[in-house]
LODREN-441715 format. One line per 4 residues: number of its first residue (from 0); for each residue x, y, z of C-alpha. Coordinates in pm, whole numbers, plus 50000, padded with zeros to 5 digits. Example, Ala and Ser with C-alpha at 12.3 -4.5 7.8 and 13.67 -1.06 7.14 Angstrom:
<rs>
0 = 51230 49550 50780  51367 49894 50714 $
</rs>
This chain:
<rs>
0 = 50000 50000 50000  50119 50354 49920  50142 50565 50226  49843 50800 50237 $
4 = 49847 51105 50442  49455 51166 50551  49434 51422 50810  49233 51714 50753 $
8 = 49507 51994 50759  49686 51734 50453  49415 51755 50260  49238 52054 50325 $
12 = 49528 52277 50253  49632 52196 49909  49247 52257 49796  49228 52547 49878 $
16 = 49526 52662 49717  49368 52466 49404  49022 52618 49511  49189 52964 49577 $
20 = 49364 52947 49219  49005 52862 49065  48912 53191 49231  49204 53381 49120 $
24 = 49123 53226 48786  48732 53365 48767  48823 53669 48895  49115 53741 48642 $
28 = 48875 53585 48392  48588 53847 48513  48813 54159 48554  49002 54110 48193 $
32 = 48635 53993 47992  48524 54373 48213  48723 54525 47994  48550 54416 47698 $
36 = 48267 54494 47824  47968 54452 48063  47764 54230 47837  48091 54036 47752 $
40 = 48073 53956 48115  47734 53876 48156  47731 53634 47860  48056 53447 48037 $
44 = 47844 53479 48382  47561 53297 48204  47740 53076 47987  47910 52897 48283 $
48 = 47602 52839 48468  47515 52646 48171  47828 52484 48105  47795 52341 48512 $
52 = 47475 52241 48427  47582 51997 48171  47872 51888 48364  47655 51746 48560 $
56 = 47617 51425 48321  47971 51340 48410  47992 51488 48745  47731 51162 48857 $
60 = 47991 50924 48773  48295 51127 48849  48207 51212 49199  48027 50853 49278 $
64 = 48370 50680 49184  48535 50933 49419  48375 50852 49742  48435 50493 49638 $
68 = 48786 50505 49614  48837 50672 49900  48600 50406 50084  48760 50123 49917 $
72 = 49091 50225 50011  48979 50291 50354  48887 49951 50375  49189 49837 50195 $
76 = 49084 49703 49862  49303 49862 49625  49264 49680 49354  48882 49788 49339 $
80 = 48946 50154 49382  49227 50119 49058  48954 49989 48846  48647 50215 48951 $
84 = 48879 50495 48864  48949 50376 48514  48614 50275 48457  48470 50655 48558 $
88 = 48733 50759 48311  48612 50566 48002  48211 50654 48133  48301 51028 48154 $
92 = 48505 51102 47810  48188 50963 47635  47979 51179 47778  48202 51469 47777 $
96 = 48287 51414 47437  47884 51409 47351  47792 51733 47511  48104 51876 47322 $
100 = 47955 51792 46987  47618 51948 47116  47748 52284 47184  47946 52300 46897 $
104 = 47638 52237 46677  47379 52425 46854  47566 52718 47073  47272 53013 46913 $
108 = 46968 52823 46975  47063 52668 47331  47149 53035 47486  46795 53143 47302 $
112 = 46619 52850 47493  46747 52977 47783  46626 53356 47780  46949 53494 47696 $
116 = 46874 53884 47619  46861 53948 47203  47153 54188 47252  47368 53908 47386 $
120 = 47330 53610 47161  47615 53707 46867  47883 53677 47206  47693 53363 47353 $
124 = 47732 53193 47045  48121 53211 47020  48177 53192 47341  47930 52902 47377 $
128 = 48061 52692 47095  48421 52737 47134  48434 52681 47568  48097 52409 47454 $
132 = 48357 52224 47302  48605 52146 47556  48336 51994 47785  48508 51613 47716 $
136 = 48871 51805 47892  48623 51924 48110  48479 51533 48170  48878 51434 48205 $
140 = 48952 51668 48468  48668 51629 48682  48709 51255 48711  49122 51212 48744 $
144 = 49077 51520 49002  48821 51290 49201  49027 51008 49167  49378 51147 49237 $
148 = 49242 51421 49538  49052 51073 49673  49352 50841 49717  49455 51116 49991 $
152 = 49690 51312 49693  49555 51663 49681  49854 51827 49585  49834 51701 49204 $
156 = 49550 51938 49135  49706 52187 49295  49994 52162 49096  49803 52171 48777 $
160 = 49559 52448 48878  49895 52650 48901  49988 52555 48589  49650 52618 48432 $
164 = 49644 52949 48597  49959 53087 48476  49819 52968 48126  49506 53114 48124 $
168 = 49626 53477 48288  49948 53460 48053  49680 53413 47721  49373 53576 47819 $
172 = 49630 53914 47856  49744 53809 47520  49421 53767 47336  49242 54086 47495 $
176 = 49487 54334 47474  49686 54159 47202  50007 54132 47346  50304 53871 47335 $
180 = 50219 53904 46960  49855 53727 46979  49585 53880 46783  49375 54082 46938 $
184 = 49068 53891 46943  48841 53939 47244  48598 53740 47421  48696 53421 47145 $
188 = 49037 53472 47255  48932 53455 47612  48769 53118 47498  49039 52984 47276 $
192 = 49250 53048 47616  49016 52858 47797  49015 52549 47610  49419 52560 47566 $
196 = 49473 52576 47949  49245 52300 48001  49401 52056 47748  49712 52117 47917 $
200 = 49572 52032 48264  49420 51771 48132  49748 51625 47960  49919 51682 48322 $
204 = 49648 51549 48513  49680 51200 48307  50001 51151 48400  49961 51154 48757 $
208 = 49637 50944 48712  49882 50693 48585  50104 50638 48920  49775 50715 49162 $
212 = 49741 50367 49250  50014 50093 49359  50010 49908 49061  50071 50138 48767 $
216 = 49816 50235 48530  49881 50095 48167  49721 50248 47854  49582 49801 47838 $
220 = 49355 49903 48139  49134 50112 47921  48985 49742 47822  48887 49700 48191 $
224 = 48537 49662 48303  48316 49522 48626  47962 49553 48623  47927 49470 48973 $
228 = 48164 49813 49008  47988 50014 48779  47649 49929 48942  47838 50045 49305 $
232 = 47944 50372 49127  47585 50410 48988  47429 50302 49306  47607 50567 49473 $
236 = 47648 50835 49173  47335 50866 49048  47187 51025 49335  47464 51244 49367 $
240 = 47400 51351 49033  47053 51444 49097  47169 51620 49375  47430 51851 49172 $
244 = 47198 51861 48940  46940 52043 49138  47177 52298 49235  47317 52375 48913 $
248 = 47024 52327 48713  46854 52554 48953  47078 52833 48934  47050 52792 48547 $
252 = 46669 52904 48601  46717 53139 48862  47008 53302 48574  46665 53319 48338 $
256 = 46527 53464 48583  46773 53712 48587  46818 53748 48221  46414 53848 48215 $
260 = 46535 54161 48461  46791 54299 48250  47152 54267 48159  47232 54486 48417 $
264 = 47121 54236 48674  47238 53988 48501  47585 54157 48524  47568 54225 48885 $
268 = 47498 53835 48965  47794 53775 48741  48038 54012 48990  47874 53874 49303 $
272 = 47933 53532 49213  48317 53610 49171  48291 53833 49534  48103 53534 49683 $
276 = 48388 53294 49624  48594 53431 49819  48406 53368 50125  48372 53014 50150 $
280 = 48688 52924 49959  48897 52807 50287  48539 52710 50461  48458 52480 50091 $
284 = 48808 52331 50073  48779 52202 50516  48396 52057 50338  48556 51849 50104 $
288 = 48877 51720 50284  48568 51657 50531  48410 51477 50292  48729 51226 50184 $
292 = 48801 51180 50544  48463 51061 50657  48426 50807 50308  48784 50690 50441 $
296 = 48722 50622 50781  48348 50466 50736  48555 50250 50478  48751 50146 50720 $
300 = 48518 50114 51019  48595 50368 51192  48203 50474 51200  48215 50691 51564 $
304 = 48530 50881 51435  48374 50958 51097  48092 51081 51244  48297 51344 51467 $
308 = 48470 51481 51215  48182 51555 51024  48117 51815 51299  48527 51898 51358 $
312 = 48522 52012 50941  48179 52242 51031  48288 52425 51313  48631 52502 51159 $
316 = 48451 52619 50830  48209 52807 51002  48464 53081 51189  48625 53088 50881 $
320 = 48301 53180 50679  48190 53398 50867  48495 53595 50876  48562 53612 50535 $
324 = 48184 53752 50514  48247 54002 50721  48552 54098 50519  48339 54130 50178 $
328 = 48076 54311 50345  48310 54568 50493  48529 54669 50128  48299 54458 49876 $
332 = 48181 54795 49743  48560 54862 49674  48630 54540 49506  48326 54579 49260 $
336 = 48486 54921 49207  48749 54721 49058  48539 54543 48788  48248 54790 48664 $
340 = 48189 55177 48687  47836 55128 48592  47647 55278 48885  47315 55086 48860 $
344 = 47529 54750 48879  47722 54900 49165  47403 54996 49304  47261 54653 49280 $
348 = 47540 54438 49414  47606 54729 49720  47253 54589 49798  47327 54245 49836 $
352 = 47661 54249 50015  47482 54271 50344  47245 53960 50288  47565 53811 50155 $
356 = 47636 53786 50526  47310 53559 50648  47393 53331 50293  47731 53202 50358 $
360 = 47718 52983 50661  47385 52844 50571  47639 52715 50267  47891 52611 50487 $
364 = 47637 52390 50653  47510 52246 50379  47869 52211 50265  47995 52019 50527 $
368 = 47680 51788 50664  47537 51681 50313  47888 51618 50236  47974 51413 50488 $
372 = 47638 51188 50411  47704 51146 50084  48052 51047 50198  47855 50730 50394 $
376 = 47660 50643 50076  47341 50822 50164  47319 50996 49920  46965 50929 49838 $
380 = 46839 51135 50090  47050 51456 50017  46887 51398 49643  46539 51421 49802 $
384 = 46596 51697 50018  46781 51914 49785  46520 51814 49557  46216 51954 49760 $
388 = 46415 52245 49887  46586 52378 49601  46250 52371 49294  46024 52483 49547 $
392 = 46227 52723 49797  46510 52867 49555  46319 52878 49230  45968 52839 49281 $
396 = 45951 53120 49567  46165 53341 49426  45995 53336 49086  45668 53467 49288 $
400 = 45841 53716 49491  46124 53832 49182  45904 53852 48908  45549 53806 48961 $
404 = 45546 54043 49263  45826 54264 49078  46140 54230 49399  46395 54144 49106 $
408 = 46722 53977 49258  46692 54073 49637  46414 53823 49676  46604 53600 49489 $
412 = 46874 53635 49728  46644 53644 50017  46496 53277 49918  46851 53100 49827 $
416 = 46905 53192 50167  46574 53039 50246  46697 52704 50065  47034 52693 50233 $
420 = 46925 52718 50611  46650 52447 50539  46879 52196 50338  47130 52237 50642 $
424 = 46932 52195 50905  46729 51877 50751  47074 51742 50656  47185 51825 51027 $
428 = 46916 51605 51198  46947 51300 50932  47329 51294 51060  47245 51350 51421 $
432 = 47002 51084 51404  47274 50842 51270  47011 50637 51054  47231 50624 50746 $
436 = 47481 50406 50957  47191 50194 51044  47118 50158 50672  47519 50109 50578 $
440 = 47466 49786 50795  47776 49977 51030  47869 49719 51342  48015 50066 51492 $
444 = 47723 50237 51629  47691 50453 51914  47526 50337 52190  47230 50625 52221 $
448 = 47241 50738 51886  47357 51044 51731  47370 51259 52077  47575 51029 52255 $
452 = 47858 51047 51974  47885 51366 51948  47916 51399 52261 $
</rs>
């Protein structure tokens, strides 16, 4: 067995320098497309909501084999977690390779579908069609990220969202302002950059996939296939997907939404999203080295220890949260400043920056808690509640209140707030009540439930 490092500071830390980067790479991303223009950046703002929405399709088997490997490994069956990884590859580059095609063929009347304003649709379809088509590196990255971060290695994707960063930066300069002697071609060169930086991740990211595992990865392997694994990374992925789905898919409509008020408020959302991140970057990066731990340790049947850290990741994301909220609410107005000099966006965001306050550790919860169960394998029940929650709290309610009552994108704000708290704290009592160890078949359990471990 390779020698695994899974404490939380091991693998918290390098995601969320590779989390951080991400950041550093939407913001760059946001502030260089600004100088385009204000609809450039809405129609990147939109664009990627659809572009997670898709990823989605991939994203069920990607993240399904992830909690596996880490379980499997936990319980010391290497050779399983080796071939669910390869097998997630060959599932995902299908599908990524599919959607690709789509976008490529269809980029005008997809952003149409979607309510994308008239004025917008010559950038959406560039943008669209040229990013559209990178969705299979896209499909690649997501899954050898899973794997690799899984097997207790998060420093690989570190290392290559470095390198993807410096691309990006380094050719997104070059394209907008034409410099380094690139053309000077705009929001396609921001794309074209886009898809170059990702193919070289991608390329990077292979090669580690290769030595992730104690016996070597051949290029022969890509013949490998298990039902009986494929059904586990269903059983547990396909809920999983539904749940992602729900979120992304719902902040697709909630972006219509948007796009119905305006490109102004379609631009603002665009800028807060980029604020936003910053917040629960160090809080998001504790969640998911949460999340590995607990699959790990319930692997291994450690069941009382998995369940403690579940509660060990929230509390340590929380304080951080919340400060960093507090930090955007108290010079977000400044960093906006850096972005747009439109005063009715400015207006708009300054608006939000205070409810941006109440949304972030209702995340945080959610983060960590419906995290950690999916990390267990109970993942059907964060489907169901994210399910209810999210259609009828986030988009439901906040198409009454935003549009039919005429609120616009406070009340949308006000009831993804709504969503978050209620997600949590359902989430909260499922793990408290420790019935998804019950229905693992765990021999570990505590002996007055949920109380008496945490305790």
């Amino acid at each position: 067995m390779k020698n695994r490092n899974y404490s939380l500071w091991a693998l918290s830390w390098p995601i969320f320098i590779e989390l951080f980067l991400q950041f550093l790479l939407g913001a760059a991303d946001t502030f260089m497309v600004s100088e385009i223009s204000d609809d450039a950046v809405a129609v990147v703002g939109f664009s990627h909501q659809l572009f997670n929405a898709l990823t989605v399709l991939f994203t069920v088997i990607a993240s399904g084999a992830g909690i596996l490997i880490a379980q499997k490994l936990g319980a010391r069956k290497e050779e399983d977690a080796r071939s669910i990884s390869i097998i997630a590859l060959k599932t995902t580059v299908l599908i990524g390779a599919a959607i690709s095609v789509l976008l490529i063929a269809l980029p005008g009347p997809i952003a149409s579908l979607l309510q994308m304003p008239e004025e917008l649709l010559p950038l959406a379809r560039t943008y669209i069609s040229i990013v559209g088509g990178s969705m299979i590196l896209a499909a690649i990255m997501s899954t050898l990220s899973a794997a690799i971060r899984n097997t207790g290695n998060t420093r690989g994707p570190m290392y290559t969202a470095i390198g993807m960063n410096v691309v990006h930066i380094f050719l997104n300069y070059g394209f907008i302002y034409g410099a380094f002697g690139l053309p000077e071609w705009g929001l396609a060169g921001v794309a074209i950059s886009t898809v170059v930086s990702r193919l070289l991740a991608s390329a990077l990211l292979v090669y580690m996939f290769l030595f992730a595992f104690e016996r070597r990865i051949w290029w022969g392997d890509i013949k490998l296939w298990s039902r009986s694994l494929f059904r586990e990374i269903l059983r547990i992925g396909w809920p999983l997907g539904v749940y992602s789905g729900n979120w992304v898919l719902s902040q697709l409509v909630i972006f219509t939404f948007i796009g119905t008020l305006g490109a102004a408020q379609l631009a603002a959302r665009t800028y807060m999203n980029t604020l936003e991140s910053f917040c629960f970057l160090i809080g998001f990066s504790i969640a998911l080295a949460t999340q590995i731990r607990v699959a790990h340790l319930f692997g291994a049947g450690n069941t009382r220890e998995a369940y403690k850290d579940a509660y060990k990741g929230l509390w340590i994301g929380q304080l951080v949260v919340i400060a960093n909220s507090f930090i955007i609410f108290l010079f977000g107005s400044q960093a906006l400043g850096l972005f747009t000099s439109d005063p009715d966006i400015l207006a708009i965001c300054a608006g939000l920056l205070g409810l941006n306050l109440l949304l972030q550790p209702g995340k945080m919860l959610n983060m960590t808690i419906a995290d950690s169960l999916n990390a267990v394998g109970d993942t059907r029940f964060t489907m169901y509640v994210s399910t209810i929650s999210m259609w009828g709290v986030a988009v439901l309610v906040s198409y009454f209140f935003s549009i039919h009552l005429g609120y616009g994108l406070t009340a949308i704000y006000i009831c993804m707030i709504a969503d978050e708290y209620l997600r949590g704290f359902v989430c909260w009592l499922r793990w408290r009540s420790f019935k998804w160890a019950s229905r693992a078949g765990s021999p570990e359990l505590p002996a007055q439930g949920g109380a008496a471990a945490e305790a």
